[in-house]
BADRENSE-660852 format. One record per residue (C-alpha): chain; residue number from 0; x, y, z. Coordinates in steps of 0.1 Angstrom, whole numbers, always signed. Each point is the difference from the previous one (the first is absolute). Layout:
BADRENSE-660852
  cadena  num      u      v      w
       A  NUM      X      Y      Z
...
//
This chain:
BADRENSE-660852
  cadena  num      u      v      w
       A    0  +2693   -211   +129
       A    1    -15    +26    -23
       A    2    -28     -7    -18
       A    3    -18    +19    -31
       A    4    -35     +3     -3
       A    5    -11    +10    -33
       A    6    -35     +7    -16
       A    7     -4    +16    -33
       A    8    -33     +7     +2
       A    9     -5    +14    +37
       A   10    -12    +40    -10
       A   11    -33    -23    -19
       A   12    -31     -2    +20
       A   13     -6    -43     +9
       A   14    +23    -23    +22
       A   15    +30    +13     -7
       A   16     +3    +34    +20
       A   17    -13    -18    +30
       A   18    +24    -26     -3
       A   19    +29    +23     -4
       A   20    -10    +18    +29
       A   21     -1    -28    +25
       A   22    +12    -30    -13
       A   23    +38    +18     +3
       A   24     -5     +5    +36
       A   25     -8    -36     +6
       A   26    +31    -13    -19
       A   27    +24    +23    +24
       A   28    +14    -20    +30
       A   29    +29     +7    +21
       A   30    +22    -19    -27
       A   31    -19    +12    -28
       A   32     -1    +37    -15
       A   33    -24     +6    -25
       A   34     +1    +32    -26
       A   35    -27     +1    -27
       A   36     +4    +10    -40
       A   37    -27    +11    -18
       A   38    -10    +20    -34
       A   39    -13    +37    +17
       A   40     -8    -10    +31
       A   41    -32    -13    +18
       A   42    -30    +10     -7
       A   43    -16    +32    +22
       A   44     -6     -4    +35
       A   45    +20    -34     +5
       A   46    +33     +6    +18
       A   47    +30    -19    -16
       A   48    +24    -16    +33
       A   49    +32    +20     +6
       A   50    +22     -6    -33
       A   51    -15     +9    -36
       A   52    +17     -2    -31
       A   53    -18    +14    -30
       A   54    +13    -11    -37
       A   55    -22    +31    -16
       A   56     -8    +30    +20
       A   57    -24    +12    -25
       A   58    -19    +35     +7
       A   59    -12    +26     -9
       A   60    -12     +4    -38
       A   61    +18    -37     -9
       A   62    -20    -13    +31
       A   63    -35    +15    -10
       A   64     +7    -17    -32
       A   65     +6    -34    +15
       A   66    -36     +3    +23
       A   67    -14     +5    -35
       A   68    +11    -34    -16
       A   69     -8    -15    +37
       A   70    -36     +8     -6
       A   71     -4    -18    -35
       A   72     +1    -37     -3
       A   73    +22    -10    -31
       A   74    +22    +30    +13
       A   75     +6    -13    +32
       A   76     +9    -35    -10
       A   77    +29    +18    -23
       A   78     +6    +21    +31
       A   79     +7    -33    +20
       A   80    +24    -14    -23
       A   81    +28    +29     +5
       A   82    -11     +0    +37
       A   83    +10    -32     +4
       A   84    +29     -2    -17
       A   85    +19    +32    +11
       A   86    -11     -6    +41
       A   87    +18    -39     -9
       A   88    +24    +12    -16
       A   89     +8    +23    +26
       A   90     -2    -28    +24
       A   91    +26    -21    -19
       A   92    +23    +22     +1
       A   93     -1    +10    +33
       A   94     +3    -36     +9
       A   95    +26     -2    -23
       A   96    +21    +23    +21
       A   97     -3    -24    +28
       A   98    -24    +32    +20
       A   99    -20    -31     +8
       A  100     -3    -35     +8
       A  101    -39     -8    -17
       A  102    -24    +13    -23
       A  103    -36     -4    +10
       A  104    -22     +7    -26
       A  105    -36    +11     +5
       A  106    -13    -14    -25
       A  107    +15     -9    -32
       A  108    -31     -4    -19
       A  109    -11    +10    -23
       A  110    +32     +7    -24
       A  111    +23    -32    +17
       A  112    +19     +3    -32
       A  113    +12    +34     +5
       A  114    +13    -11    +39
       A  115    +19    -25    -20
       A  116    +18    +25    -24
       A  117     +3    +22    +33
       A  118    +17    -26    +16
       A  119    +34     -3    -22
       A  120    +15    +32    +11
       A  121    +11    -25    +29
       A  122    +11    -35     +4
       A  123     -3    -24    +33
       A  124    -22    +20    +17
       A  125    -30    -12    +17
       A  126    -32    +14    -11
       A  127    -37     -8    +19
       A  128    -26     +6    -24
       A  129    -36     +0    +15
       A  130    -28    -14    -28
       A  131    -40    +10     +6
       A  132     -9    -21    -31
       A  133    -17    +25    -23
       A  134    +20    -13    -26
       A  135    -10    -40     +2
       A  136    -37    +15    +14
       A  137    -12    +19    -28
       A  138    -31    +16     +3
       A  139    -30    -15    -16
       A  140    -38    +13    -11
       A  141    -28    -13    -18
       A  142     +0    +34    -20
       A  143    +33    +15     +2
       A  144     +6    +32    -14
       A  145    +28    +14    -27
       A  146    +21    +11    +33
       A  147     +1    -36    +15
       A  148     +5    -18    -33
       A  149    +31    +21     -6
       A  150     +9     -6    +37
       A  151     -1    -35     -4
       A  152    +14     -1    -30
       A  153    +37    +20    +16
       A  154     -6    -27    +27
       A  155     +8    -26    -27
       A  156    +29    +20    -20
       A  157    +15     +7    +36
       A  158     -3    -37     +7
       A  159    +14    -12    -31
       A  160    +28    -24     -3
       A  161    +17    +23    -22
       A  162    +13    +14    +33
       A  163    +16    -37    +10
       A  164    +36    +10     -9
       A  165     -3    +32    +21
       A  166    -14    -16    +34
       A  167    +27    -33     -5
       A  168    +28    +32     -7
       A  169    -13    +19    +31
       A  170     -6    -32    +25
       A  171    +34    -11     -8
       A  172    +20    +30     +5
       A  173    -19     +7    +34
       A  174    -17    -20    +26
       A  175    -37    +11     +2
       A  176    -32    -17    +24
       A  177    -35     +7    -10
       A  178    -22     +4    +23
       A  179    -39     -7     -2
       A  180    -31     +1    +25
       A  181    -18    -29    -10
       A  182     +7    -33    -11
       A  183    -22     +3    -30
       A  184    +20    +27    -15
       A  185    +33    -18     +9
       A  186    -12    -30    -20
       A  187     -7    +22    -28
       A  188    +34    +16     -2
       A  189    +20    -29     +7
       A  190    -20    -11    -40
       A  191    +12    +40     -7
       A  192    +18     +6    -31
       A  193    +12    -38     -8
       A  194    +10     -4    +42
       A  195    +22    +26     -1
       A  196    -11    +11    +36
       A  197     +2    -40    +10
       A  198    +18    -11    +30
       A  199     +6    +40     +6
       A  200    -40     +6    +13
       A  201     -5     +7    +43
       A  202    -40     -3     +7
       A  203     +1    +28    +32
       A  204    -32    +13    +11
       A  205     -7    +37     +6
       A  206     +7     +8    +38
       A  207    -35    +18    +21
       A  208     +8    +33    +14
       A  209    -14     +0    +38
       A  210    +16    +28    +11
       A  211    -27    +24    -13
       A  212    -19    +28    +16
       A  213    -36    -15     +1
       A  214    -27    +31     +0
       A  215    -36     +1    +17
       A  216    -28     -6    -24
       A  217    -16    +29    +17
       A  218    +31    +26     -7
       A  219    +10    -17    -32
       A  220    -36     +7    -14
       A  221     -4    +34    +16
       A  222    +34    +14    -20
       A  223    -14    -20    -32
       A  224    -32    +17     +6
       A  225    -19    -33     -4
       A  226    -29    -10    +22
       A  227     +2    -21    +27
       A  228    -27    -26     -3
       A  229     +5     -7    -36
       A  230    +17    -37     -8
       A  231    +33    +16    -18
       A  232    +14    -24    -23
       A  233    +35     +6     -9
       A  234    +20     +0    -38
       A  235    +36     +9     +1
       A  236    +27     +7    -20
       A  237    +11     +3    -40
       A  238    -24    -16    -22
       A  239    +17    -21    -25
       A  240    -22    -27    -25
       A  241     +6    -30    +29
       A  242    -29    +22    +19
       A  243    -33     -9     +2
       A  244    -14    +35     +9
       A  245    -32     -5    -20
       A  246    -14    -28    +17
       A  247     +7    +14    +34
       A  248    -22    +30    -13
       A  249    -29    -17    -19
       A  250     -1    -21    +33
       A  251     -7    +30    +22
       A  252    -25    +14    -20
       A  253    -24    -25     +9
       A  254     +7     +8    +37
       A  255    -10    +31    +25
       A  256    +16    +15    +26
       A  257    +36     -8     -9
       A  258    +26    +26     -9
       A  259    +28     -8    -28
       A  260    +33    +18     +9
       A  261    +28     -4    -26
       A  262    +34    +16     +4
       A  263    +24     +0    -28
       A  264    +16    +14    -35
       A  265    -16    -11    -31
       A  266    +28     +5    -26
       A  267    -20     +2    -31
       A  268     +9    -34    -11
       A  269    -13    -38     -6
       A  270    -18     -1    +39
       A  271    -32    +12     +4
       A  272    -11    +36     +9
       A  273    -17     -5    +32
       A  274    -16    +35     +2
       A  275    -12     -9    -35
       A  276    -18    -30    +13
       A  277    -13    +14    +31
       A  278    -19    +29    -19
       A  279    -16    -28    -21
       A  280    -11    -28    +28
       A  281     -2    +23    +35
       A  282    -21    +24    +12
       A  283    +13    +37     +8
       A  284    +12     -3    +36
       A  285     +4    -36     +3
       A  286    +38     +1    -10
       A  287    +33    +19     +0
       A  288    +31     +0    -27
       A  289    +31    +17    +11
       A  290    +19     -6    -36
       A  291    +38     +8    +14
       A  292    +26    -17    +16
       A  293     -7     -7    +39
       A  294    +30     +7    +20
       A  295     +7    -27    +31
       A  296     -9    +28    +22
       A  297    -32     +1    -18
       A  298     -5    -33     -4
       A  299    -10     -3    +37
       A  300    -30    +15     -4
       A  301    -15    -17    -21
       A  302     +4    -36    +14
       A  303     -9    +14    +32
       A  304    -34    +13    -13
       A  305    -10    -31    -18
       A  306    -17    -32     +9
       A  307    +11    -21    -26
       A  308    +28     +1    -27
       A  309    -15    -16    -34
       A  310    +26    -16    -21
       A  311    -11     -9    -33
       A  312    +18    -14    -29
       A  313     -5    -17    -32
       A  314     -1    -37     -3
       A  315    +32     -2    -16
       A  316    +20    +19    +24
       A  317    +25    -20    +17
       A  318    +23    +27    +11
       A  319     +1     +8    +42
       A  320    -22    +22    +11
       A  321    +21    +23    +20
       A  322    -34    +20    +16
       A  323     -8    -35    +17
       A  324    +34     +5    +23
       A  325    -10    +40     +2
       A  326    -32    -13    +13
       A  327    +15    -26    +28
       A  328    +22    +27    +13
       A  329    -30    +22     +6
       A  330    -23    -24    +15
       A  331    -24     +3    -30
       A  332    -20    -25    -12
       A  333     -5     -7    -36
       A  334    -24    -10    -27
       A  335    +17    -18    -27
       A  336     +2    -18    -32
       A  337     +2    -38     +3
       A  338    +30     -1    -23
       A  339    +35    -18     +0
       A  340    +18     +6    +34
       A  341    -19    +33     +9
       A  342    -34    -18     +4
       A  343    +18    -35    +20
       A  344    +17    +26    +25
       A  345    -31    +20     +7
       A  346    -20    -31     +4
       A  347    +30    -18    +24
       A  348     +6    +27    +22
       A  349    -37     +9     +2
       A  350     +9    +34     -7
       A  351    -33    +13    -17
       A  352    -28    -17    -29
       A  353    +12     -9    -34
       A  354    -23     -1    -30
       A  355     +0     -8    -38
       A  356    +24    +18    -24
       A  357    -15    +16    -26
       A  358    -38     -3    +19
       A  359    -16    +36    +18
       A  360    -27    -27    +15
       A  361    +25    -20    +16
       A  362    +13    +28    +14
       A  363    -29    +19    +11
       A  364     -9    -32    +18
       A  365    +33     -1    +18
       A  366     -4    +37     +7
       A  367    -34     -8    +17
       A  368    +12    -27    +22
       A  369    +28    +26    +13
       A  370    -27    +22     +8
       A  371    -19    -28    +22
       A  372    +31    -10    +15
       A  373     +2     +4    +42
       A  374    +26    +19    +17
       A  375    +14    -30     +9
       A  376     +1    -13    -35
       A  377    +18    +33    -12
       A  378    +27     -4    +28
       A  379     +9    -31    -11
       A  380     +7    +12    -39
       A  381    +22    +26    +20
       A  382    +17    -33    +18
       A  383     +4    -14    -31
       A  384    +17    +31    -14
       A  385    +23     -4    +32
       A  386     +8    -37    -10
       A  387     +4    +10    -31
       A  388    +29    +29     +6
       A  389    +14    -24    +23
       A  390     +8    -28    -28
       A  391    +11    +25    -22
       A  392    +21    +22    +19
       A  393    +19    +23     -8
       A  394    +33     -9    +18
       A  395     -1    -34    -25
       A  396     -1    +17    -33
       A  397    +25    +27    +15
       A  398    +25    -32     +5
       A  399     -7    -20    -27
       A  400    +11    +31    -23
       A  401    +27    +11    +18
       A  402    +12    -40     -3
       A  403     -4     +7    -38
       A  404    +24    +30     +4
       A  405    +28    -18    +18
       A  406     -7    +19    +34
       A  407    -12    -31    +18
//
């Protein structure tokens, strides 16, 4: 069976060039060939598995342009829309040629609507659409700003049942599974455009990754140049408006001796700025920003020189936090908010100390009871981490989607 693995969005900085880098590998089994589609490629320093196909090989002066609208909000979203469309609509029509057997789709979000016109340049072909829930999680703040109001607002028009005819046209002309990591969000799509999605939802957790080169804190630290007997607390990856990077921050300012390392592109867009808010809350020398995309090489490093990995989120976020399965394949414990499924797993897997959303007290307070915690007490977060890799491994979500696919 051949199998096409396509992500639009896999050259952006975020989930999806680390996704498209490994999860490809994982899907490929001695019955199962994998090739990958995407818009331009992965993003820098990411290695795409053996089989690429690019819809737009764009260089040069067209490509420079391109970076440009990257960099700008309302841009970008605009961007995203013929992204998605063309790498789809490539897909389609490869499929349609009978090249492949599946389509899985990573993700679909945020422009579903566009998969569905994608979609009719084939009929009865089987298409595996995988669904974060940014859509049916929109962010929320006590303050938005004009960016997030006009975010949430294309939420809503994307969303709209004006696009009912198009999903019932698409779903009936092709067989398609969506696929979501947490029952939460599969309840909320399965209510999705008037049920549209109903009866056509799989709930499949994110697989952990335990085959990962785990780094000394000692050499880790020495190539970060960060000292040794500082308590490193850990923020990683994109931030988006579901992060709660503030009240990580405010928290640590009421604490000494602790480090803040952060690693990850901030896309001058609705998340936070985190160098922003460390100039205003930390101390010179008390925390480090690397603002670009970490590579998996990369990434290494910077679990292996933490203590803790802090994962904090806004009350209403009900998405999965893929950093807590980052964190369980590294060993790491965590320090996270007590929300929706995030703060439940944390808590029944004893993988680390939860704390208030929304509340720097609660979580210097968590922070401090890390700090007091034995050896022994440490290695059994680490256990719990173990546990936790082991329920949610990666060989079951590799089966479950390739069962979605027709391989199994």
């Amino acid at each position: 069976m051949k199998l096409l693995y396509v992500c639009p969005y896999a050259h952006y900085s975020g989930h999806h060039p680390h996704v498209t880098a490994t999860e490809p590998k994982n899907l490929s089994t001695k019955s199962v060939s994998v090739d990958v589609l995407t818009f331009c490629g992965i993003a820098k320093g990411d290695e795409l598995v053996d089989t690429s196909f690019t819809v737009v090989k764009s260089d040069g002066l067209v490509n420079s342009y391109f970076d440009l609208f990257r960099d700008i909000a309302l841009t970008r979203w605009l961007l995203l829309l013929l992204e998605t469309f063309l790498t789809n609509l490539k897909a389609a029509r490869l499929l349609a040629k009978n090249d492949y057997s599946a389509i899985y789709l990573r993700d679909g979000e945020p422009f579903l609507f566009l998969v569905m016109l994608a979609s009719l340049a084939c009929k009865d072909k089987r298409w595996v659409v995988s669904l974060t829930g940014s859509v049916v999680n929109p962010p929320k703040k006590s303050k938005p700003s004009l960016l997030l109001r006009l975010h949430n607002k294309a939420i809503q028009f994307v969303s709209s049942p004006i696009w009912f005819p198009l999903y019932k046209l698409g779903t009936s002309r092709n067989t398609f599974s969506f696929v979501t990591q947490n029952k939460d969000t599969n309840s909320k799509y399965d209510r999705f455009m008037l049920g549209i999605l109903s009866g056509k939802l799989c709930c499949i957790p994110l697989g952990v990754d335990t085959n990962l080169t785990i780094i000394s804190k000692d050499e880790a630290r020495t190539r970060l140049g960060i000292d040794r007997d500082k308590l490193v607390i850990l923020s990683f990856g994109a931030p988006h408006p579901g992060k709660d990077i503030e009240t990580v921050i405010k928290g640590l300012a009421k604490l000494d001796g602790i480090f803040f390392l952060h690693g990850g592109k901030y896309c001058n867009s609705i998340g936070d700025s985190i160098l922003d808010l460390c100039y205003k809350y930390l101390s010179e020398g008390s925390f480090r920003v690397i603002d670009r995309y970490i590579t998996e090489d990369e990434k290494k490093l910077f679990f292996g020189a933490a203590d803790i990995l802090a994962l904090s989120y806004t009350r209403e976020f009900a998405s999965t936090s893929s950093m807590l399965w980052e964190a369980a394949g590294f060993g790491l414990p965590v320090v996270a908010s007590n929300c929706n499924s995030l703060g439940s797993d944390v808590k029944s897997f004893k993988a680390g100390y939860t704390f208030l959303p929304g509340d720097y007290s609660s979580f210097t307070q968590a922070l401090s009871n890390f700090r007091k915690a034995s050896e022994l007490e440490v290695e059994s977060m680490r256990l719990g981490c173990s546990k936790f890799a082991s329920y949610y491994s990666l060989d079951n979500w590799r089966d479950s989607i390739l069962v979605l696919c027709g391989a199994v």
